[in-house]
Every structure is written in C-alpha cells, then in structure tokens.
C-alpha positions in Angstrom: 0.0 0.0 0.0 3.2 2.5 -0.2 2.3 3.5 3.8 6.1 4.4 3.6 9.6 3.5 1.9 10.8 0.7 1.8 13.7 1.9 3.7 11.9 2.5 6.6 9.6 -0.5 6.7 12.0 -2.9 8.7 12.3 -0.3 11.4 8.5 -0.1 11.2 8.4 -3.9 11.5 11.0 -4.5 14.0 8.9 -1.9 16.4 5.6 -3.3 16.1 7.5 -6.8 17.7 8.8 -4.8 20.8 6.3 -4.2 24.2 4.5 -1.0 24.2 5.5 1.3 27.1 3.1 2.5 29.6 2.0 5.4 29.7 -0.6 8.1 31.9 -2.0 11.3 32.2 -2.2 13.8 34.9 -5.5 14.9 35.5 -7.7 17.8 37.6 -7.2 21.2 37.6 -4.2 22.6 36.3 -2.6 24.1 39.5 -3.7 20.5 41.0 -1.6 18.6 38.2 1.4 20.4 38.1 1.3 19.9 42.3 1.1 16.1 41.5 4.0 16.2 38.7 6.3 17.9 40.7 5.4 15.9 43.8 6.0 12.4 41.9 9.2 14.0 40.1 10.6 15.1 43.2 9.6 12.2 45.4 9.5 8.6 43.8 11.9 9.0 40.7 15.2 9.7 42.6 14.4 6.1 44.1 14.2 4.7 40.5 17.1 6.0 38.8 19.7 4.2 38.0 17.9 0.9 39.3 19.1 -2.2 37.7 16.0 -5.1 37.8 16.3 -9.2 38.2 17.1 -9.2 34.5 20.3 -6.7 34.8 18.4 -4.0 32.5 18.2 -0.2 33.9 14.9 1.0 34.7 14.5 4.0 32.9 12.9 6.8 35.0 9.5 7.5 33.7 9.9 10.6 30.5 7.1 13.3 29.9 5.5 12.8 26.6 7.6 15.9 24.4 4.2 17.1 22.6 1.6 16.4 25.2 1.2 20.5 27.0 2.6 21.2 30.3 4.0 18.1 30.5 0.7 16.3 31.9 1.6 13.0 30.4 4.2 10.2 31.1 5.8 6.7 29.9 8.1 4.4 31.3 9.1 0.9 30.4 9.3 -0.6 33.5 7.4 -4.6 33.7 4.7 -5.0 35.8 7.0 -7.7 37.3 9.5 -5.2 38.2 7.2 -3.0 39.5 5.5 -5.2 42.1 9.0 -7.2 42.9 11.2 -4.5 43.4 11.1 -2.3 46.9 12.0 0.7 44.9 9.6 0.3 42.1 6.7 -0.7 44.0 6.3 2.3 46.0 5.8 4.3 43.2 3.4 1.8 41.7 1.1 1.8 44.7 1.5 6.0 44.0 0.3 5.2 40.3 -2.4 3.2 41.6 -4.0 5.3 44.6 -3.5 8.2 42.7 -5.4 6.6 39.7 -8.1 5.2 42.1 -9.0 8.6 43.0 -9.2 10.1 39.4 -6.0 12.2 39.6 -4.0 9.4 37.5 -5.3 7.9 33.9 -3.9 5.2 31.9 -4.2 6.0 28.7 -2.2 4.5 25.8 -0.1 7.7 24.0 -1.5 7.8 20.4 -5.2 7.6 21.8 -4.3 10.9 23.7 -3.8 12.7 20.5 -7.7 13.0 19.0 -9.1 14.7 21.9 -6.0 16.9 22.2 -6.8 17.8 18.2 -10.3 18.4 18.6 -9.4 21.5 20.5 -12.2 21.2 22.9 -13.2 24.7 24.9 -14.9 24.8 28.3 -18.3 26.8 26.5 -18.7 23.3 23.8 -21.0 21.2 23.6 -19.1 18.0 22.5 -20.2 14.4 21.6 -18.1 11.2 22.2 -19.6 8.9 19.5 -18.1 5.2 20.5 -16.6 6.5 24.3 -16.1 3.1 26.0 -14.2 2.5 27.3 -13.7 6.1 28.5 -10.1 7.2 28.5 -10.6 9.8 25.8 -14.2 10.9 27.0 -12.3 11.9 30.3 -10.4 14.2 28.2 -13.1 15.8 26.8 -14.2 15.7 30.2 -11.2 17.6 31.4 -10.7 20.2 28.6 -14.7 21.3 29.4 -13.6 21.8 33.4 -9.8 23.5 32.2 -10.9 27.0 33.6 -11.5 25.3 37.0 -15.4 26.5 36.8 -17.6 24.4 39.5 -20.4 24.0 36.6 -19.2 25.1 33.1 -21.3 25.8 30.6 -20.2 23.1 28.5 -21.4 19.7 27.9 -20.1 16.4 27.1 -22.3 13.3 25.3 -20.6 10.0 25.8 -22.0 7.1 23.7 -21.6 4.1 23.4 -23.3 1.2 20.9 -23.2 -1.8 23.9 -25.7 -1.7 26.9 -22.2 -3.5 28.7 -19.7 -1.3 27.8 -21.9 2.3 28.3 -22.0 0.7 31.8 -18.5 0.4 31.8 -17.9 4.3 30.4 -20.5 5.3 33.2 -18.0 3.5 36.3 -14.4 4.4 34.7 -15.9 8.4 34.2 -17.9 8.9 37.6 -14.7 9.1 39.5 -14.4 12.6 37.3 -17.4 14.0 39.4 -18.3 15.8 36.6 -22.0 17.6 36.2 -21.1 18.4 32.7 -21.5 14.5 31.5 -24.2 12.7 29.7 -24.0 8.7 28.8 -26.0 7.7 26.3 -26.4 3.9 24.7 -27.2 4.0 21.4 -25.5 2.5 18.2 -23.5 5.6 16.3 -24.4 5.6 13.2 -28.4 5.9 14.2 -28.0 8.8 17.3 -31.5 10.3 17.4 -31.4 14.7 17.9 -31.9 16.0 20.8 -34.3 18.0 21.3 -33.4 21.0 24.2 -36.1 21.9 26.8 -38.4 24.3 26.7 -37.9 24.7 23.0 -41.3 25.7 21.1 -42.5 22.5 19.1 -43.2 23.1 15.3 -45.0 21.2 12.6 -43.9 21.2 9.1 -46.8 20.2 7.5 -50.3 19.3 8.6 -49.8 15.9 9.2 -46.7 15.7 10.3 -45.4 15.6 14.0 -44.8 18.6 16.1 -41.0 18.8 16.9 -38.9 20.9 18.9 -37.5 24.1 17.2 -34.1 24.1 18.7 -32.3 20.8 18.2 -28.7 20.2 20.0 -26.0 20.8 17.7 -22.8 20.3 18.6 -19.4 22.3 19.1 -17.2 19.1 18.7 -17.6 15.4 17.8 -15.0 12.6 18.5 -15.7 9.5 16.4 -13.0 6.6 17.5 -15.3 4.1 14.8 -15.1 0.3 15.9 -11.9 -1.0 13.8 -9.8 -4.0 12.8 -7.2 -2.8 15.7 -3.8 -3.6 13.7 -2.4 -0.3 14.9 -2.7 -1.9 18.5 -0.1 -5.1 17.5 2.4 -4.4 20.3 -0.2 -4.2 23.5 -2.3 -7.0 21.7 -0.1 -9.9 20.6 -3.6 -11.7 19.5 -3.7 -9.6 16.7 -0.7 -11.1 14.9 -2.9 -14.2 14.5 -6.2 -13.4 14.3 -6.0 -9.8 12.3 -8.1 -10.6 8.3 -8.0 -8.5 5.7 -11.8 -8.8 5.9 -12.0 -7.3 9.7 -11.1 -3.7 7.9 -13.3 -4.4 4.9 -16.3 -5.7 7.0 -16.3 -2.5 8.9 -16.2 0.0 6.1 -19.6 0.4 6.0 -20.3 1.0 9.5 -17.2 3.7 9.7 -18.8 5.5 6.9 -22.1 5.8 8.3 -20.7 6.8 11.6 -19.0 9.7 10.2 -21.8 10.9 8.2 -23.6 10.9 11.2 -21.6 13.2 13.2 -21.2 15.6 10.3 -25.2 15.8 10.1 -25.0 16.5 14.1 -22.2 19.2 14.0 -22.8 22.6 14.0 -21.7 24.7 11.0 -18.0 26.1 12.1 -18.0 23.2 14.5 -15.3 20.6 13.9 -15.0 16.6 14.1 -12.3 14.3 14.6 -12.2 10.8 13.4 -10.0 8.5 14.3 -9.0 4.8 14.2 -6.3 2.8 15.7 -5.7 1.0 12.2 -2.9 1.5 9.5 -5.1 0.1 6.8 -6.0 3.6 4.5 -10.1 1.4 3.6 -11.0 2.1 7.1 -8.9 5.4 7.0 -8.7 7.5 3.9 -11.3 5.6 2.1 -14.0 6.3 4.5 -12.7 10.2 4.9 -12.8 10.3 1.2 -15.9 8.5 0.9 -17.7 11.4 3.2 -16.5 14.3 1.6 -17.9 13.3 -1.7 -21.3 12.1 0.1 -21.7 15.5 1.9 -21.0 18.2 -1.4 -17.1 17.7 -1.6 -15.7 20.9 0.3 -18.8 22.9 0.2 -20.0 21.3 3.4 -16.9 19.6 5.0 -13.5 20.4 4.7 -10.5 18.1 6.2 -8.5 20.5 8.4 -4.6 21.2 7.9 -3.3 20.3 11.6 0.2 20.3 10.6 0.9 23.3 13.0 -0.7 21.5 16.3 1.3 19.6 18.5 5.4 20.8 17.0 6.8 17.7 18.8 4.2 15.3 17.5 6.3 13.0 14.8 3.7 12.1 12.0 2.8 11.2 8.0 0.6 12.6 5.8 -2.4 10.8 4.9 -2.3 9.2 1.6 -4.0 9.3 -1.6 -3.5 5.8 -3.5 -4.0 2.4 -2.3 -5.7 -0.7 -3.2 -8.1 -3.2 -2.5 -7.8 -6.6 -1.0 -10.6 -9.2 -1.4 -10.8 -12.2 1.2 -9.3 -14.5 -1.5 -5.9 -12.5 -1.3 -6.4 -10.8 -4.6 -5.6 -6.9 -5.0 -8.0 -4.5 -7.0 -7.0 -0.8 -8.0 -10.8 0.0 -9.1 -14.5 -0.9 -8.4 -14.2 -1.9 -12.6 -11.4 -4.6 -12.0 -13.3 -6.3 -9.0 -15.6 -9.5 -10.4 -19.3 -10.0 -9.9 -18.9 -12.9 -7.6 -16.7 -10.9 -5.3 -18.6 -7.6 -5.3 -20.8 -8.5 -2.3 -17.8 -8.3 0.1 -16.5 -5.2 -1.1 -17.9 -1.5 -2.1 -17.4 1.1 -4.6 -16.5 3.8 -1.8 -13.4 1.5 -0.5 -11.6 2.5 -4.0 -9.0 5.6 -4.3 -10.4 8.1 -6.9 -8.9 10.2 -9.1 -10.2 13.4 -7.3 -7.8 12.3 -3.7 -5.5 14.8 -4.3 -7.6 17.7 -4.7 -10.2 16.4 -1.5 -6.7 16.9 0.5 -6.2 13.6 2.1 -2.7 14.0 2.8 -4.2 16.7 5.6 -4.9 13.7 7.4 -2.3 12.1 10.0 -0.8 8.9 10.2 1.1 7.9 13.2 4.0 5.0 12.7 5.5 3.2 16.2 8.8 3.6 15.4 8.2 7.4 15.0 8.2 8.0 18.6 7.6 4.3 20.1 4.1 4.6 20.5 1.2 2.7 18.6 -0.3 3.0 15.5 -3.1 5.2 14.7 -4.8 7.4 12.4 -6.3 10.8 12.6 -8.2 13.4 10.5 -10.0 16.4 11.4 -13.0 17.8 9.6 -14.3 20.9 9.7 -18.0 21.6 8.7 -17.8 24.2 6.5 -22.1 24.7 5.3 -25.4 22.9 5.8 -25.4 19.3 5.6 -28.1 17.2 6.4 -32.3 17.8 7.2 -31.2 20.2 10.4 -29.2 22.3 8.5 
C-alpha cells in the first residue's frame, strides 16, 4: 500500500515486535496537576534511577511525553513484574495506583491521547463522544470542558456508546471525574437520534406531520474513535498477529462511513469533528474520509483541516492518496471496474482511491507509525463543517 519507503519499513516492523510502554495522564485542575507532577518527580523517581532489575536491564525513569502540554503526560518501560518485585519500584506503583483510584492518574495508551487533544475542545462546547467506552478519551473531553477550574461550566459532554455493557462500563471508569457536565448515552452511532433541548417551542412542518422541537442540539465538537480492525494496536495486543483478516477492515467499512456521516449531520456549522481509528489500513482510514466528503458536497460542506501546525513535537505522516483493494481471496484491485461479480458483495465502490484524492486533501490527514516515537499505531483526520449538511441544517 506505499504507507512508507521501503527503507523505513523494517524499522517499522521490528517496532511493532517490541512491548509497548506505559504510559498516563495527569489529570484535575491545572494548578492541582502540576502539584502532583512535581510531587511524583521530586519524590519517587530519585528512588528509580539508575535501578538495575532481576534481568540486569536499567529501569529508565518515567519521560514526559515531548508534545503532550505542560507536561501532563508520562511513559516508562518498567514490567509489571519489576514494579511489584522491586522495593524501589513498587512504592511508586502503589502511587500510580491510589493516585489513579482517586481520578487524579489515567492510563491511557499515548496515540489515543492525540484526537481529543486535536479536537481542541473549549470549556463553553458542547461536544459528543460517539463510541466512548471505554472512557479514557471521553475523560479528556471531560477535562478540557472543566480547564478554567469552573464548578459547573457551561459546557457539555455526550458519551456514547453502541453496547448496553460497555456504556456501563464508560459510566464507572468516568464517575470518578465527578463531573456535572456528562451525559452517557447507549445508542449505536451511526443511528443517534437529535436531541431535542427543553423548553424549545414544538413546530410542525406540515399538517400531518409531527410537532417537533424548534431548537435541536447541535454540537461544538464530535469525536468519532469508529469500531476498527485494531492492527495499529499489534504491540499491546499480541492476538492480533494471528487473528487480524484483511476482511476485519473491509467488513467495517460500511459501518465507519455511516458513523462519520452521522456526526457531520450532528455538527454545528464552524464546528469541527475528529475521526479517528487505531488502524494502518488507508479502507478504514482515507477511504472512509474520502468517501464522506464526496457524500456531503465535496468541500462545500466539509473540509478536512490542515493540523500540521498543532502539536510541534508530535512526529507524523501525511495521509495518503493511492492504495488498493484486498478481497478475502488475497487478490488486490485498483478499481470498483477490475473487482468481479462474484466478489462484489464483500466489497464497495466507496473503498476504491479516486482520481479526485489529491484535490479532496487527504494528505491533511495524519498517520502515526511506532517507530516514529515508540508509541502505537493510529490514524487521525480532522473535519471541519464548512455549510449545511443534512435535514437540520
């Protein structure tokens, strides 16, 4: 698929084979976190450096992420092994645990930090989570809405999620937030219903239609992380080296696709949207992106945003513009044209690359490697709704 040279593929490969740090996040208020930081720099990592574990390797102490602001988030590569064995190592890890256990600490993987931080979320939006659970990146949202330190801002955050399990799940790992500002909704994505605001004077557009509210909630921000085939998540998930099928991407196509046409009928003109997936494979990336600008007008409604400029440190690829099509035989197609009747019902017109990539600006969208900054793999694009779109509009 030409993700990158063929130079730089072993290192890619040899990467994806090697344990994926941990990592966390600082959370609360500002003046709160940077307490915290200095109080775990200053107390637990003089008692970790230099430490040599049962294996004879140096524990490295724990490095802030370069690109993540004020320093807020961490990774170390310390086992869970060493951390429980070792004197030294497990004082800090019952820190990393109480702290977590009260909300000021989350685990978070470092690539799934980045959407939320790209939605640029403001304590005044109204912002939808589309598939939250299990929560991690909601609670960012969560924090970006409560960064002025406001008791009740006038912000508001929508976490969703498609199973009645795992909303359940979003609603435990997010209470410990204590936040006012959060509704959890269970619904599947792709069919969220509007919601109607109170108090809003009911109309009827025509005489035998249904009265409906006049003031619908549209929304400042939208984070859809779409169900995907999870390959960017190799090093954390060894399962996927065995069970990962080209037809895990291809079978959820569809799905992504109507998910993001969904959020870009719920934005608010001006608004933006991120989607996201933790996948390298460009049918579940570019190809839905694509597929949405050209369903919504081109760029007369949505635009794909240039977020070269956000996060300096933040080592990255541009999305790409040319790929092709594997069928669940093993054979590759370039267009809809070359791909035979009998395997047509397995594949769709919208997965192909079209001619008109380039000038859709697809190589706006980000791609993040793991042996870019030994992190996972993951994909990001940001949309900006540019006009109407959709019956509300």
């Amino acid at each position: 698929q030409n993700l990158m040279s063929e130079e730089e593929f072993p290192r890619f490969l040899a990467q994806l084979r090697i344990p994926l740090p941990s990592s966390f996040r600082i959370t609360g208020s500002r003046s709160h976190a940077k307490e915290l930081k200095d109080l775990m720099v200053s107390k637990y990592f003089p008692g970790i450096e230099n430490f040599v574990d049962d294996a004879g390797e140096v524990v490295q102490v724990p490095k802030p992420i370069p690109w993540y602001p004020d320093d807020l988030a961490w990774s170390y590569s310390a086992s869970r092994t060493a951390l429980k064995k070792s004197p030294q190592l497990a004082t800090y890890h019952k820190f990393l645990v109480a702290e977590t256990e009260v909300g000021n600490i989350s685990r978070q993987e470092v690539v799934s930090m980045i959407p939320v931080l790209l939605l640029d979320v403001k304590p005044e939006h109204s912002v939808l989570d589309m598939c939250a659970a299990p929560g991690s990146k909601t609670a960012q949202i969560i924090e970006a809405i409560h960064a002025n330190d406001e008791p009740i801002p006038s912000g508001l955050v929508v976490a969703n999620d498609a199973e009645q399990a795992r909303a359940y799940m979003l609603v435990r790992q997010t209470k410990r937030l204590q936040s006012p500002c959060l509704v959890v909704t269970n619904h599947e994505a792709q069919f969220l219903p509007f919601i109607s605001l109170a108090g809003a004077p009911a109309v009827q557009a025509g005489p035998d239609a249904p009265a409906t509210s006049s003031r619908v909630l549209r929304f400042d921000r939208i984070l859809g992380d779409v169900p995907c085939s999870g390959d960017g998540t190799m090093r954390k998930n060894k399962l996927i080296w065995n069970s990962w099928k080209v037809g895990n991407g291809n079978g959820l196509h569809k799905l992504q696709l109507q998910i993001l046409i969904r959020g870009i009928e719920m934005l608010k003109v001006g608004g933006q949207m991120v989607y996201s997936t933790c996948s390298f494979n460009p049918i579940e990336n570019e190809a839905v992106v694509a597929a949405a600008l050209r369903h919504c007008g081109g760029t007369c409604a949505i635009e794909l945003v240039d977020a070269s400029k956000r996060l300096p440190q933040l080592e990255r690829r541009n999305g790409i513009c040319t790929w092709k099509v594997m069928s669940g035989n093993g054979t590759w197609y370039s267009s809809w044209d070359d791909v035979p009747a009998e395997r047509r019902a397995k594949l769709a017109p919208t997965m192909f690359a079209q001619e008109d990539n380039v000038s859709l600006g697809l190589d706006k969208c980000i791609r993040l490697y793991p042996h870019l900054q030994d992190t996972g793999g993951f994909f990001v694009a940001v949309i900006r709704k540019t006009g109407p779109f959709g019956k509300m509009d």
